[in-house]
C-alpha positions as CSV (number, residue, x, y, z in Angstrom):
1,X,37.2,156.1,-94.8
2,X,35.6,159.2,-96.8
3,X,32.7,159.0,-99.0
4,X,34.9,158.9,-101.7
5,X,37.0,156.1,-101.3
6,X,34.1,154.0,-100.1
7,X,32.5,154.7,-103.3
8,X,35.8,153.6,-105.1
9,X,35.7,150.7,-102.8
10,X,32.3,149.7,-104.2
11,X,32.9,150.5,-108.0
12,X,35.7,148.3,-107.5
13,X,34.0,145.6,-105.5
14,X,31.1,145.8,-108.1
15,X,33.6,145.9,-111.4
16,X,35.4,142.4,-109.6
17,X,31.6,141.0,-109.2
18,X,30.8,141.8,-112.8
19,X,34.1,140.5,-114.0
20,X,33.3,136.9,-113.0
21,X,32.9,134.5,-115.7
22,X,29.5,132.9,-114.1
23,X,27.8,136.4,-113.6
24,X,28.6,137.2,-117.4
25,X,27.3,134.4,-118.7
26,X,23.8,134.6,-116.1
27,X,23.6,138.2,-117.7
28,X,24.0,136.9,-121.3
29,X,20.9,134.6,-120.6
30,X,18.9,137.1,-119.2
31,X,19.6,138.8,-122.2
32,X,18.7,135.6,-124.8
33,X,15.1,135.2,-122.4
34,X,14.5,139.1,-122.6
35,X,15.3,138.6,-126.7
36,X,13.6,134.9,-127.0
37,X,10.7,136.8,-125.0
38,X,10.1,139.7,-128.0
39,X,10.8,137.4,-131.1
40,X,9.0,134.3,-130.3
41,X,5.4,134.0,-127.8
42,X,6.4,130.6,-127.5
43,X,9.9,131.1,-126.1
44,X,8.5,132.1,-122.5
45,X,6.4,128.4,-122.4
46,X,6.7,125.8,-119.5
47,X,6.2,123.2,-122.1
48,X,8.7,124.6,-124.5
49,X,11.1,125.0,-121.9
50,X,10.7,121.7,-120.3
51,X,11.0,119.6,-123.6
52,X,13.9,121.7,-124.6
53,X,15.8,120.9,-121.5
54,X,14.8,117.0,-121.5
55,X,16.6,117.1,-125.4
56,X,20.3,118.3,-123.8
57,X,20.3,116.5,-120.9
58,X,22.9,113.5,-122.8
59,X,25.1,116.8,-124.0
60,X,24.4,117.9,-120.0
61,X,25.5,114.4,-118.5
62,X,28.4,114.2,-121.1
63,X,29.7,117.8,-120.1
64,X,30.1,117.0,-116.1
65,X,33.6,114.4,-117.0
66,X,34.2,116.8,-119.5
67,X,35.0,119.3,-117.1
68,X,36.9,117.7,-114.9
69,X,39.0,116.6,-118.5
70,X,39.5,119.9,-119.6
71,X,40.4,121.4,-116.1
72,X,43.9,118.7,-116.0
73,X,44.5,120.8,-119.9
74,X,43.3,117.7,-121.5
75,X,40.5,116.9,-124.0
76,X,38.4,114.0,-124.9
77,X,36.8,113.8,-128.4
78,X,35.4,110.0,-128.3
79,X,32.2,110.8,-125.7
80,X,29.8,111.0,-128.5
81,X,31.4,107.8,-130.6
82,X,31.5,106.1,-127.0
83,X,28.0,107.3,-126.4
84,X,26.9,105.5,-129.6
85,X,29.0,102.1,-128.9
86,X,27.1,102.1,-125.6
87,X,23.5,102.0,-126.8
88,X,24.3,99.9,-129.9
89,X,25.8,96.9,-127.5
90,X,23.0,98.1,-125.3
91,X,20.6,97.6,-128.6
92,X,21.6,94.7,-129.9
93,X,22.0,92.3,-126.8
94,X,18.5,93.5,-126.5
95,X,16.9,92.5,-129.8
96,X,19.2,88.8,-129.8
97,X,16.7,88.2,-126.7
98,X,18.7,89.8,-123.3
99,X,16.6,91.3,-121.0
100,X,16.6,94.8,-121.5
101,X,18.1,96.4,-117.7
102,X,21.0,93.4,-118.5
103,X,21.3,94.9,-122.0
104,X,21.8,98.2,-120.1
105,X,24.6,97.0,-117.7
106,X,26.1,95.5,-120.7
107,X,25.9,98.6,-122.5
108,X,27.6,100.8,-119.4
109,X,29.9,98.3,-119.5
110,X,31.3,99.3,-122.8
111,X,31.5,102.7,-122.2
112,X,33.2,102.2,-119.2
113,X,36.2,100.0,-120.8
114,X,35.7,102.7,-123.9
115,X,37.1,105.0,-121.5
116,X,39.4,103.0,-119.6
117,X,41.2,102.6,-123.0
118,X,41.4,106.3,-123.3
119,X,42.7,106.6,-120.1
120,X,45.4,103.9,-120.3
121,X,46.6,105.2,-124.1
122,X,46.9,108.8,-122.4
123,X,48.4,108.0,-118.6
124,X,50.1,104.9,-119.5
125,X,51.3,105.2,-122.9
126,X,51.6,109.0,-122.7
127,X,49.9,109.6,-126.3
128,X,48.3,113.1,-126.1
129,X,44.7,113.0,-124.9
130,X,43.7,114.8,-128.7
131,X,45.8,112.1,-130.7
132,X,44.4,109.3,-128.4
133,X,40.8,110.3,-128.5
134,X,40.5,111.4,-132.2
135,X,41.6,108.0,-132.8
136,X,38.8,105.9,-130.4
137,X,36.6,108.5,-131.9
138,X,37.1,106.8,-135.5
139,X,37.2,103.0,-133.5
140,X,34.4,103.5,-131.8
141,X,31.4,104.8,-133.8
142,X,33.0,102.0,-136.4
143,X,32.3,99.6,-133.6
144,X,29.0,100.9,-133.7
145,X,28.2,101.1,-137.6
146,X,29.8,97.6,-137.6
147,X,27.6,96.1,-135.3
148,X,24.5,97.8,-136.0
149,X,24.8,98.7,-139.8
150,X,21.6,100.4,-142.0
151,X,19.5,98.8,-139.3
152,X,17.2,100.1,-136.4
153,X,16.3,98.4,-133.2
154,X,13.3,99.4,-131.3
155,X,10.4,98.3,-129.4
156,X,12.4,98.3,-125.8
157,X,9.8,98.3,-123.0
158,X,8.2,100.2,-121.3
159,X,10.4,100.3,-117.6
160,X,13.5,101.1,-120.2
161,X,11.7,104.2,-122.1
162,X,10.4,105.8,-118.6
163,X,13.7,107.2,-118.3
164,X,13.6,109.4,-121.8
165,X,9.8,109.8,-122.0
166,X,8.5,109.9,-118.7
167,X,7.5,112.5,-115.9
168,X,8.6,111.7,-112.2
169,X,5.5,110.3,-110.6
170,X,3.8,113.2,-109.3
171,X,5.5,115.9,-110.9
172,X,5.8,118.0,-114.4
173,X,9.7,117.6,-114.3
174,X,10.7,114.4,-117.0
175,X,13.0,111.4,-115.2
176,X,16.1,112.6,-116.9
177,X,16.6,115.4,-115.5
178,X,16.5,114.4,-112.1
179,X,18.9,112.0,-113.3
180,X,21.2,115.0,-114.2
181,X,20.3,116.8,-111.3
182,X,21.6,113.9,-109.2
183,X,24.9,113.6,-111.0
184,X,25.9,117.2,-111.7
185,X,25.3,117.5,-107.7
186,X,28.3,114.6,-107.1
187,X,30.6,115.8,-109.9
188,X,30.1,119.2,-108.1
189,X,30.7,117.8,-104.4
190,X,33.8,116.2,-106.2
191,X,35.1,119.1,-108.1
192,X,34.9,121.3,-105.2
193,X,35.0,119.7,-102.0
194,X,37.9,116.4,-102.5
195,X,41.3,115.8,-102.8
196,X,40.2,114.5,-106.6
197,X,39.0,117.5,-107.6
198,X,42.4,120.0,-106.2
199,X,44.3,117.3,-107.8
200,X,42.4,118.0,-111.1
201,X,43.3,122.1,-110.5
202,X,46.8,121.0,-109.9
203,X,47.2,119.1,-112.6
204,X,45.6,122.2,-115.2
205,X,48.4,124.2,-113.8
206,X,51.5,122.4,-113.9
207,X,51.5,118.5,-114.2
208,X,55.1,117.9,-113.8
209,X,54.9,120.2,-110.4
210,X,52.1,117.4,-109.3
211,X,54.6,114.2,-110.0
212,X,57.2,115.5,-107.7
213,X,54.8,116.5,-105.3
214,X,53.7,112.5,-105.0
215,X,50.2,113.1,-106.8
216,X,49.0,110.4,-108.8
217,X,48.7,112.1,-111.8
218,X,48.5,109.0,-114.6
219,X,45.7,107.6,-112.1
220,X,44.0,110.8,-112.3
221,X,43.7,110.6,-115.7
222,X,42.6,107.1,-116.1
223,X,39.7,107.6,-113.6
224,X,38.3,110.5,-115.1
225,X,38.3,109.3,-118.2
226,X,36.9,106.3,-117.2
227,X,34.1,108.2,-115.8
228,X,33.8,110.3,-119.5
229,X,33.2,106.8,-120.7
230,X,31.0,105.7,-117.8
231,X,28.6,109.2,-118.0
232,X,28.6,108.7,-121.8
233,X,27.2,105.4,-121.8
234,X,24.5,106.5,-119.4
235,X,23.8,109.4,-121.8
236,X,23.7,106.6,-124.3
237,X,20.6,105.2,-122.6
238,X,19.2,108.0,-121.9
239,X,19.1,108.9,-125.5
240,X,18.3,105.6,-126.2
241,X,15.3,105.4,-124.1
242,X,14.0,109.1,-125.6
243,X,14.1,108.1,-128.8
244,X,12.5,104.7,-128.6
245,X,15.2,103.6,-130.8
246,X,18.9,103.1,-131.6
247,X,20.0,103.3,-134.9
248,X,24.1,104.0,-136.6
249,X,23.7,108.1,-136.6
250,X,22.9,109.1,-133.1
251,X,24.7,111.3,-131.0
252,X,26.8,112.3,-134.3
253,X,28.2,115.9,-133.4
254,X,27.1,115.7,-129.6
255,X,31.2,116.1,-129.0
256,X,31.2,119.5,-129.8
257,X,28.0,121.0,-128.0
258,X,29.8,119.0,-125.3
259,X,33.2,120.8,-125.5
260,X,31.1,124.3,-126.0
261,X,29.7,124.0,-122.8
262,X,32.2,123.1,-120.6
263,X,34.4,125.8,-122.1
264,X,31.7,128.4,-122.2
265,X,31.5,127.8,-118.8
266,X,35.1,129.2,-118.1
267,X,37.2,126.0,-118.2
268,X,40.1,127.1,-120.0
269,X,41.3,124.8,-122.3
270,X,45.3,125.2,-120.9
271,X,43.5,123.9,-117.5
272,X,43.7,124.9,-114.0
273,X,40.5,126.7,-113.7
274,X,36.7,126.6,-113.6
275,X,34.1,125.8,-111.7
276,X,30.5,123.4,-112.0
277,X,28.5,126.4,-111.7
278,X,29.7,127.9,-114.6
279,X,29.5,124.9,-116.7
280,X,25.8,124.1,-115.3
281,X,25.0,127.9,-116.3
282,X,26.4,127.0,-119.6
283,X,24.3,124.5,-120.3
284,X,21.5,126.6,-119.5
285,X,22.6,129.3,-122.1
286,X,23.4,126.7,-124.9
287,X,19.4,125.1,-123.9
288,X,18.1,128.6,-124.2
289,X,20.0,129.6,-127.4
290,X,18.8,126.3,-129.2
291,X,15.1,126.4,-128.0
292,X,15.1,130.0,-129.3
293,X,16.8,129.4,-133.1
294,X,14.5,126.2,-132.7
295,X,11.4,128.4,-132.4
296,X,13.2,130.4,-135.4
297,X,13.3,127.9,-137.8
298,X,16.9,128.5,-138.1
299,X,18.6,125.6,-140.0
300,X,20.4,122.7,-138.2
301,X,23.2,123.8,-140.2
302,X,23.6,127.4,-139.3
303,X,22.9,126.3,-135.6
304,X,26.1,124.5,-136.0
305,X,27.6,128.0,-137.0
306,X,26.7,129.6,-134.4
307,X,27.8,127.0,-131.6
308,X,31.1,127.1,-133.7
309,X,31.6,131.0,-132.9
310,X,30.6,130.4,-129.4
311,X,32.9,127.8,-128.8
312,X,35.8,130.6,-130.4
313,X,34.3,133.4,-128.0
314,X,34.4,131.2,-125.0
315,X,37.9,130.6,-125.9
316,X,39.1,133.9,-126.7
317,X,37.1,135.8,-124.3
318,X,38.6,135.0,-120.8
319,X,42.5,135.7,-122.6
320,X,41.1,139.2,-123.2
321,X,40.5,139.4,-119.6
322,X,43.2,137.8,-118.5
323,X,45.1,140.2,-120.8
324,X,43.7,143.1,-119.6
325,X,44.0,142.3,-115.9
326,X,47.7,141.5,-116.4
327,X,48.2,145.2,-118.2
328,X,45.8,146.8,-115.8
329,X,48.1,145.4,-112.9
330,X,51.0,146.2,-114.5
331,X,49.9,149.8,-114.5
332,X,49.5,149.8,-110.8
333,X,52.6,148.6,-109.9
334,X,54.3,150.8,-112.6
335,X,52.5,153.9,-110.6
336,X,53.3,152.6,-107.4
337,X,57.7,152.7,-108.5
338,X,57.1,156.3,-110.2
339,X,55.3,157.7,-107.1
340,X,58.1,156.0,-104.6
């Protein structure tokens, strides 16, 4: 091989590096810290850093299920509503006298059936996972006003609030997100290392393909939404615990940071592809981008905006590549007939 071909062979080599979803999006937060770093002296602050993380870790624990939803092409839009259900079971068991780590199980509990019931109304009654959830997304954050109305309840103890407000013994890092750290590590060993998590790939790509291959593609969907539920009522808690307090409007809007991530991370929304890496890199980029319009004093309502057009250019950007790898390839082979 000349020198000039194995230069072609490393522009090309570098070009397929570069064109990787989970590169991009480690480039565009270098970018945001190099940015954060010039408009803000506090963006570059352990502290700041730290605090900002602890506050997405529910979004963060939300967002693992959520990928492994979105992967099969499907979508759930109750984890939030489920999320609030949780902690106001959670709450209210609590203040009628319960102790509080039986208030908690309670609490999981609910998210759990939460998403059983999703499951079932989408692998069992074959309603479309957007239809199903939008409609448990209304029933359950009713269940919650219901129960909890104009009220607030607080005071929960302190072995409950460690998990929101505390440091692990002996270090600077808060309990939660070792708590996320643990989880993202089995939903990644899951994704990428079982036969749960190819059936999830094969699934995104063609679902009907999957039943006459044998794979158990309405249980599929029941567990993992079962597990949306089951992660969203342990982000209940954890929100719970951070706050002090549970009150009607938590969590309100938490569904689509949620979706922004995951898809921002390079699950397509037609399924079949993605990775954990790029969804916990995500995450990372949505922490930074908040902790830096934070520092900006830009308004929660323009924030809002702007996760809104990254949830479009996550969408639309890996088409465009798709697009253009498709004509680029198309080209090649079109060469290949003219020169034979």
């Amino acid at each position: 091989m000349n020198k000039q071909q194995s230069n072609s062979s490393l522009i090309r080599k570098t070009i397929n590096f570069l064109s990787q979803w989970e590169v991009q999006i480690v480039i565009i937060i270098g970018l945001i810290v190099f940015a954060g770093s010039r408009l803000s002296p506090y963006f570059i602050n352990y502290k700041n850093q730290i605090r900002n993380s602890k506050n997405l870790v529910e979004i963060a624990l939300m967002a693992l299920p959520m990928t492994f939803i979105i992967i099969t092409g499907n979508i759930d839009l109750s984890v939030a509503s489920n999320l609030l259900m949780s902690a106001v079971v959670m709450a209210k068991l609590f203040e009628s006298g319960v102790p509080i780590w039986w208030a908690v199980a309670a609490g999981i509990l609910a998210g759990i059936v939460g998403g059983l019931l999703n499951g079932i109304l989408i692998g069992i009654v074959k309603l479309p996972a957007l239809v199903a959830t939008l409609g448990t997304y209304t029933l359950y954050r009713g269940i919650g006003y219901t129960l909890l109305r104009d009220f607030t309840v607080k005071g929960f103890p302190e072995s409950f609030v460690f998990i929101g407000q505390k440091l692990m013994p002996g270090t600077t890092i808060p309990a939660q997100l070792f708590l996320f750290i643990f989880f993202a590590i089995i939903f990644g060993l899951i994704l990428h290392g079982t036969t749960l998590g190819r059936y999830l790939y094969s699934i995104g790509q063609n679902e009907d393909t999957c039943r006459y291959s044998g794979v158990p593609v309405d249980g599929v969907k029941i567990l993992i939404f079962t597990l949306s539920g089951l992660m969203s009522a342990i982000a209940g808690m954890v929100l719970s615990a951070r706050y002090g307090s549970v009150d009607a409007d938590i969590a309100a809007g938490y569904e689509l940071t949620v979706i922004t991530a995951v898809v921002l991370g390079g699950v397509m929304t037609s399924g079949g592809t993605g990775s954990m890496v790029g969804v916990f890199f995500s995450l990372l980029l949505v922490s930074e981008v908040r902790l830096l319009m934070n520092l900006l004093n830009i308004q929660g309502s323009v924030q809002k905006i702007v996760f809104g057009v990254l949830l479009i250019i996550a969408i639309l950007l890996p088409r465009i590549f798709e697009v253009l790898r498709v004509r680029k390839r198309m080209k090649i082979i079109q060469k290949e007939i003219e020169e034979n």
